[in-house]
C-alpha positions in Angstrom: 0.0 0.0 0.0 3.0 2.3 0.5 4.2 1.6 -2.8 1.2 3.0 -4.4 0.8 6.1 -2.3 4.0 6.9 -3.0 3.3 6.3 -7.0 0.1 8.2 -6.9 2.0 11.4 -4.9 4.8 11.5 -7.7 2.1 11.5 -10.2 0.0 14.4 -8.4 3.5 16.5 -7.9 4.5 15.9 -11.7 1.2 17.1 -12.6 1.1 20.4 -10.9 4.7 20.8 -11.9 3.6 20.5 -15.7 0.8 22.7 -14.9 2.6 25.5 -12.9 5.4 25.4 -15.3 2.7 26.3 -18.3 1.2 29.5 -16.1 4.4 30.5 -15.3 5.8 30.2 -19.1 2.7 32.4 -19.9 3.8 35.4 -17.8 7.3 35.0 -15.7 7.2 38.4 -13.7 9.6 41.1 -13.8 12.0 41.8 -10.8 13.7 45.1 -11.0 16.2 45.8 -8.5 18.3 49.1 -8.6 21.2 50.3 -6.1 24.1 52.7 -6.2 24.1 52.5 -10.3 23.8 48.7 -10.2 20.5 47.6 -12.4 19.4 44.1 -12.3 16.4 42.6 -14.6 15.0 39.4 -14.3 12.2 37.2 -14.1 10.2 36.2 -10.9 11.3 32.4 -11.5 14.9 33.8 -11.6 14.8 36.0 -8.6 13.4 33.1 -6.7 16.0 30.5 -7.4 19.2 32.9 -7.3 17.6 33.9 -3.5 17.5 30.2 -2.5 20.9 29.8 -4.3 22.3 32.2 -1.9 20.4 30.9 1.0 22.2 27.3 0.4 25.2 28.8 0.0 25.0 31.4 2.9 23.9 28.0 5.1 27.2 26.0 3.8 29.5 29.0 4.6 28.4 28.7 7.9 28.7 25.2 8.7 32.3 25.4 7.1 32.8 28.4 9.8 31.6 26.2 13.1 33.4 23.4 11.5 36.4 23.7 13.9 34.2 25.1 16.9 32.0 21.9 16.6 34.8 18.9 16.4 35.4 19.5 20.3 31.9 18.7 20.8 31.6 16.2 18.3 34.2 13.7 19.9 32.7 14.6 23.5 29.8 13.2 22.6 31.4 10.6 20.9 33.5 9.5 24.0 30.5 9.4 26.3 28.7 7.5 24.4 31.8 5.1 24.3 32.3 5.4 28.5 28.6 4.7 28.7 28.7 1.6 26.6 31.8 0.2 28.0 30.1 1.5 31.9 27.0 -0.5 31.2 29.3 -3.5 30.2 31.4 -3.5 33.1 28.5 -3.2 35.4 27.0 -6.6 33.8 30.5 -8.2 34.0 30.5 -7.1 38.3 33.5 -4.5 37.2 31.9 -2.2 39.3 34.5 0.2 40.3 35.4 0.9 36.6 31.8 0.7 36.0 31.2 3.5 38.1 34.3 5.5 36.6 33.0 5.3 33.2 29.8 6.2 33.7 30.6 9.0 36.2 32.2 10.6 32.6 29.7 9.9 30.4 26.9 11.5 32.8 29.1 14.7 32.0 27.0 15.0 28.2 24.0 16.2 29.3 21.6 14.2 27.3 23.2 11.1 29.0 23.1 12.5 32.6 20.0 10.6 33.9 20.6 7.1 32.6 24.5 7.6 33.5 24.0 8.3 36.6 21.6 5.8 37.5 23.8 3.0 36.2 26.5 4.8 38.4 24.0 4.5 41.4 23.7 1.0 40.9 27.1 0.1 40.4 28.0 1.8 44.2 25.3 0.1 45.7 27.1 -3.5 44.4 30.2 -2.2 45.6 28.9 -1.4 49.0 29.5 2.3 48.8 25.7 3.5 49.7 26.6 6.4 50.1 28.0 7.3 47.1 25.0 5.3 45.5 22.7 8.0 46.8 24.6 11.1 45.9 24.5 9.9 42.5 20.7 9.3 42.6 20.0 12.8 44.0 21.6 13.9 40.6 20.0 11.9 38.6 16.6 13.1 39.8 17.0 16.4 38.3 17.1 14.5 34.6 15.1 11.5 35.7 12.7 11.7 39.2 10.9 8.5 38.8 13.5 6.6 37.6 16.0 7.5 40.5 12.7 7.4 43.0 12.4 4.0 41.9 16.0 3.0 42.1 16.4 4.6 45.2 13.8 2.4 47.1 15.3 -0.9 45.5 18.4 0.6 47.2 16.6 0.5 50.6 15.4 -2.7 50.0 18.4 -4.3 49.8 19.8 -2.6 53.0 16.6 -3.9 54.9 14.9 -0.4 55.6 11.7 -1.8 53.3 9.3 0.8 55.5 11.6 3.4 54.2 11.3 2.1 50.6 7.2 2.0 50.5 7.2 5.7 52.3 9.3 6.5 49.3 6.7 5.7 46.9 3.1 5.4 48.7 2.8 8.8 47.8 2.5 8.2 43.8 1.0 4.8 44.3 -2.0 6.7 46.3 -1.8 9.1 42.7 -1.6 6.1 39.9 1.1 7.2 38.9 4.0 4.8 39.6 6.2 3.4 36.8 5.7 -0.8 36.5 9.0 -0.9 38.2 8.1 1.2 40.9 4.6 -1.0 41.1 7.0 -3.7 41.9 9.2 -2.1 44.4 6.3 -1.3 46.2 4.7 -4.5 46.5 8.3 -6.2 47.3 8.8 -3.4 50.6 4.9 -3.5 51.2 5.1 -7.4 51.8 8.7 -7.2 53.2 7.6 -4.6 56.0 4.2 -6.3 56.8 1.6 -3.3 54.8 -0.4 -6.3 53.1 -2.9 -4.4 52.0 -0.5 -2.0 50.0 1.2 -5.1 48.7 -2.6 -6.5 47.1 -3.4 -3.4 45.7 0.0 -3.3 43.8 -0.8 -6.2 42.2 -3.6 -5.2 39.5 -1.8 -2.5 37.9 1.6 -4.3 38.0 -0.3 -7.2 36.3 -1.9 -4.9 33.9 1.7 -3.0 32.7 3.0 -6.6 31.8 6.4 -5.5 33.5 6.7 -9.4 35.4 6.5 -12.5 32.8 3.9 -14.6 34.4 5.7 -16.9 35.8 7.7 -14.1 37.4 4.2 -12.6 38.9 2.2 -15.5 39.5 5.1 -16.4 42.1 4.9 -12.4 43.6 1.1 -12.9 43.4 1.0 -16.1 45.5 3.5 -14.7 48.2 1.5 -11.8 48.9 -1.6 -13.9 49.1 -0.4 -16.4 51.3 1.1 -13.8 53.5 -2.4 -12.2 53.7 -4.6 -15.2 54.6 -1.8 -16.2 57.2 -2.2 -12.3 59.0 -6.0 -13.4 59.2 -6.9 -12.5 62.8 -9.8 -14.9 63.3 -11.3 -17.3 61.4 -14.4 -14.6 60.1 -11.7 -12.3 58.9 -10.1 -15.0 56.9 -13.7 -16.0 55.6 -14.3 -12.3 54.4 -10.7 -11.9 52.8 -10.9 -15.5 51.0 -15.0 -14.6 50.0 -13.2 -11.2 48.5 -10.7 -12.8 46.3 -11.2 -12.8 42.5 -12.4 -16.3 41.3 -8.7 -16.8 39.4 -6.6 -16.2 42.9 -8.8 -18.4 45.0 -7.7 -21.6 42.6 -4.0 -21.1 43.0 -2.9 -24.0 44.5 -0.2 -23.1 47.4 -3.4 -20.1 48.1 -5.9 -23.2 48.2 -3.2 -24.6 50.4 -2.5 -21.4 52.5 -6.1 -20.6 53.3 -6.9 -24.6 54.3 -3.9 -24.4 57.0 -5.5 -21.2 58.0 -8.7 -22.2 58.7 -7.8 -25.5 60.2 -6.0 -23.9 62.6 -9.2 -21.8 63.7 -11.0 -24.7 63.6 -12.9 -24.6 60.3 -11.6 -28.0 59.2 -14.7 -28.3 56.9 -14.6 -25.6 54.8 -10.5 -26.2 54.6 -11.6 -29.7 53.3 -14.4 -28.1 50.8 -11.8 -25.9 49.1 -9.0 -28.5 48.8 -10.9 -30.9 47.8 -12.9 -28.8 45.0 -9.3 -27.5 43.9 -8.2 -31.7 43.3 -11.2 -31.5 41.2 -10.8 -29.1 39.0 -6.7 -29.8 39.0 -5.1 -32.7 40.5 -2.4 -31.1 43.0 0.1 -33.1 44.9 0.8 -30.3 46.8 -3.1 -29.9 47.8 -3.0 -33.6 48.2 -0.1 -33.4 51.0 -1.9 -30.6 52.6 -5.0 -32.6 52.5 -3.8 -35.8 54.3 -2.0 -33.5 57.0 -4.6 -30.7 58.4 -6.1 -31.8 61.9 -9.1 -33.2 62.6 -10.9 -36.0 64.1 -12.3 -37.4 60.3 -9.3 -38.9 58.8 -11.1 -42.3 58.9 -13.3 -40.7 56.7 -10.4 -38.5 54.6 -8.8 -41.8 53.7 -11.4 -43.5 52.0 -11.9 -40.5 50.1 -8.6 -40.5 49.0 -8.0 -44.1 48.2 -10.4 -43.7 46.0 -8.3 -41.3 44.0 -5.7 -43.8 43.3 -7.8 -45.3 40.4 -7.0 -42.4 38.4 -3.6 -41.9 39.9 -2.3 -45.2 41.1 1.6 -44.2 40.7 1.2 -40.5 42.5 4.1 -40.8 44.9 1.9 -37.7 46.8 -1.0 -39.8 47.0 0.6 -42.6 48.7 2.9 -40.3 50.8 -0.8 -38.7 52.3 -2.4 -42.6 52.3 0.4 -43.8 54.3 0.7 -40.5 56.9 -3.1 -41.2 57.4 -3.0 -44.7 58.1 0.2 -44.1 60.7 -2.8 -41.6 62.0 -4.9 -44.6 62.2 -3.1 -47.3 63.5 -3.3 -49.3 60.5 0.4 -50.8 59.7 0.0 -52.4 57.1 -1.9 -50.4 54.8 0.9 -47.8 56.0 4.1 -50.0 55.0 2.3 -50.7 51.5 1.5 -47.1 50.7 4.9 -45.9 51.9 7.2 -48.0 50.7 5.7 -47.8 47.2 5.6 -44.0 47.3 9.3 -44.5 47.6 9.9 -46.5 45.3 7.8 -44.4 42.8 10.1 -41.2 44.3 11.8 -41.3 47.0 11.4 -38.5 49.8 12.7 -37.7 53.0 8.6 -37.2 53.9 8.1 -40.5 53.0 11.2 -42.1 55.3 10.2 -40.2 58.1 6.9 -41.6 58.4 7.7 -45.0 57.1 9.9 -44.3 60.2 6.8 -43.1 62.5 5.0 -46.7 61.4 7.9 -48.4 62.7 8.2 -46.8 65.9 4.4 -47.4 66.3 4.9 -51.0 65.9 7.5 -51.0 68.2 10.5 -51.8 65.9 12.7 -48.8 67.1 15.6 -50.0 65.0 14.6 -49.9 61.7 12.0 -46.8 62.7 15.9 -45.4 63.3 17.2 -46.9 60.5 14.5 -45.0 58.5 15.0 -41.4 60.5 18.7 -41.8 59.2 17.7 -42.6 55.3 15.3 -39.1 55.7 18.3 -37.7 56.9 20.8 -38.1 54.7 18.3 -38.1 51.4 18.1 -34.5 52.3 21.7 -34.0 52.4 22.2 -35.7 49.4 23.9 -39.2 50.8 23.1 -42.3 50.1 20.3 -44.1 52.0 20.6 -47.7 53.8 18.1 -50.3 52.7 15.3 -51.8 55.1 15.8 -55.4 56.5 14.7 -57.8 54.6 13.0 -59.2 58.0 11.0 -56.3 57.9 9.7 -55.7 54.5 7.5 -59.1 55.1 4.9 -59.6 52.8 6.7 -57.2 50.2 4.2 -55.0 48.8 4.2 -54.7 44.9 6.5 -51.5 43.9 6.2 -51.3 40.2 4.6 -48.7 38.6 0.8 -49.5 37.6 -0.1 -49.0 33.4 -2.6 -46.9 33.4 -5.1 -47.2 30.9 -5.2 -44.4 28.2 -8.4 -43.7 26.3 -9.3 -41.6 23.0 -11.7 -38.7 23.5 -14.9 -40.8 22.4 -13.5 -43.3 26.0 -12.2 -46.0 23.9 -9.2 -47.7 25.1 -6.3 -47.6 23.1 -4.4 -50.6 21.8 -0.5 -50.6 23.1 2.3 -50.7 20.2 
């Protein structure tokens, strides 16, 4: 489409060209300038084009004349544009003292103050020199406020004053007007210095800027809320917060998670249950399905039937049988226990899943292997190697091999194995 706009304007120029060339040909005006006994004739056409003759020659005389005046400039310029590049590098390569020097000189070209300097700033607060790191963000605000207001709370953050950093910029948030970086810094000092409520309502406009990938803010959005329904003074304040949640938030698993602990602890184990257990519903968890098996109560009898009927669809979830064999531990039930544990770690072994193989042992009374297993938990955590069980008390030997699961087509027919 540019193509022809461009066609169709040459064609409209060389039109009115050919015509204004014809109405000029027709009558080219007379110019008549006189002076000191100098007479000069000509046509308008004429006059025109020797006066922007002399114009573009007038204009080239006196670029030739700052010529010299400007080369000092010129390679100024240059050379802080050089110091800032090579700055910038040194500061990603942790070169931070010539970091600093380099961009200290370029900030001395004006149109390179701001950004200068606040690479400067940064580069003393690596070093340790906060002091310097703050003179150079109080001359960078004069090219760049919000920038250096941003940078300057990040600074605080990192030398643990986060009340100081969300003073720094509560002001603008109460406006709208933060930057998405300063969106972020605030939520970081609000949850840092305990302002929860600051640190929730940063979290709509930093999502809408698209500053965070969403990996990046789904992880900032699930700290503050878990932070939030964990300050929950009483079980109806945790009730109103979680009822006040957007739909999407109250499905984030470790939230799910966050609020069921909560309320369990003030006693509302059922509607903990109701929300973990509609959360496994719409996604299987095994971090909801750990929580699940683990929140008091006095109806685990009834917890574990429910669950053991979700091993049909996931028969080799190491979670599953982690939580199957905590609860039957719970309830006394050995056997069950050993089966469910000792497959969960043979599916993926856990220290979890030692210690409470361990806690069925000691409930049987075998405190040598529940030892034995409190050791294994132990040093799978560090990273050592882990001592096999008895033979003598893995009787029975409960089948460890992963369970084929049947796969179907999308009509529920199952599908012939190659």
């Amino acid at each position: 489409m540019r193509l022809w706009r461009w066609v169709l304007l040459l064609v409209i120029v060389a039109a009115l060209a050919a015509f204004g060339w014809h109405w000029v040909a027709e009558d080219p005006g007379y110019v008549l300038l006189r002076m000191r006994g100098w007479r000069v004739e000509t046509t308008v056409v004429a006059a025109v084009a020797i006066l922007l003759l002399a114009w573009a020659l007038l204009g080239l005389l006196w670029r030739l004349l700052r010529w010299p005046f400007g080369a000092l400039s010129r390679r100024h310029r240059r050379l802080s544009h050089q110091r800032l590049g090579e700055g910038l590098v040194a500061l990603i390569e942790g070169r931070h003292g010539d970091a600093e020097r380099d961009l200290n000189r370029a900030a001395q070209l004006e149109s390179l103050r701001g950004p200068a300097l606040l690479a400067s700033a940064e580069a003393a607060s690596r070093r340790g020199e906060h002091g310097r790191a703050l003179e150079s963000l109080n001359q960078a605000a004069q090219a760049a406020p919000q920038a250096a207001r941003v940078l300057r709370a990040r600074l605080l953050r990192r030398e643990g004053k986060p009340a100081e950093a969300l003073a720094l910029l509560a002001a603008e948030s109460d406006k709208g007007t933060l930057t998405p970086g300063g969106w972020r810094e605030l939520a970081s000092a609000a949850l840092e210095s305990g302002d929860l409520r600051r640190a929730r309502a940063a979290l709509e406009p930093l999502h809408k800027s698209g500053a965070l990938g969403a990996r990046a803010y789904a992880t900032l959005e699930a700290q503050v809320l878990v932070a939030t329904l964990g300050a929950a003074a009483d079980g109806a304040a945790l009730n109103t917060l979680w009822s006040q949640l957007p739909r999407t938030q109250r499905r984030i698993p470790v939230v799910v998670e966050a609020y069921a602990r909560r309320a369990s602890s003030f006693g509302l184990l059922l509607p903990a249950m109701d929300e973990v257990e509609s959360a496994l519903r719409r996604e299987w968890s095994p971090r909801l399905i750990e929580t699940y098996g683990s929140l008091a109560g006095d109806d685990v009898e009834a917890r574990l039937r429910r669950a053991e009927g979700w091993l049909d669809a996931h028969p080799n979830d190491a979670s599953l049988l982690l939580t199957l064999g905590r609860m039957c531990v719970r309830l006394n039930l050995w056997g069950k226990a050993h089966q469910y544990l000792q497959r969960s770690l043979a599916l993926a072994p856990s220290p979890a899943a030692w210690e409470a193989l361990g806690d069925a042992f000691a409930g049987q009374g075998d405190a040598a292997q529940a030892q034995r297993c409190y050791r294994n938990a132990l040093a799978l955590g560090r990273g050592d190697v882990v001592v096999p069980l008895a033979q003598r008390a893995q009787s029975g030997q409960p089948d460890t091999q992963p369970i084929a699961i049947e796969e179907r087509d999308k009509h529920g027919v199952p599908r012939l194995r190659e």
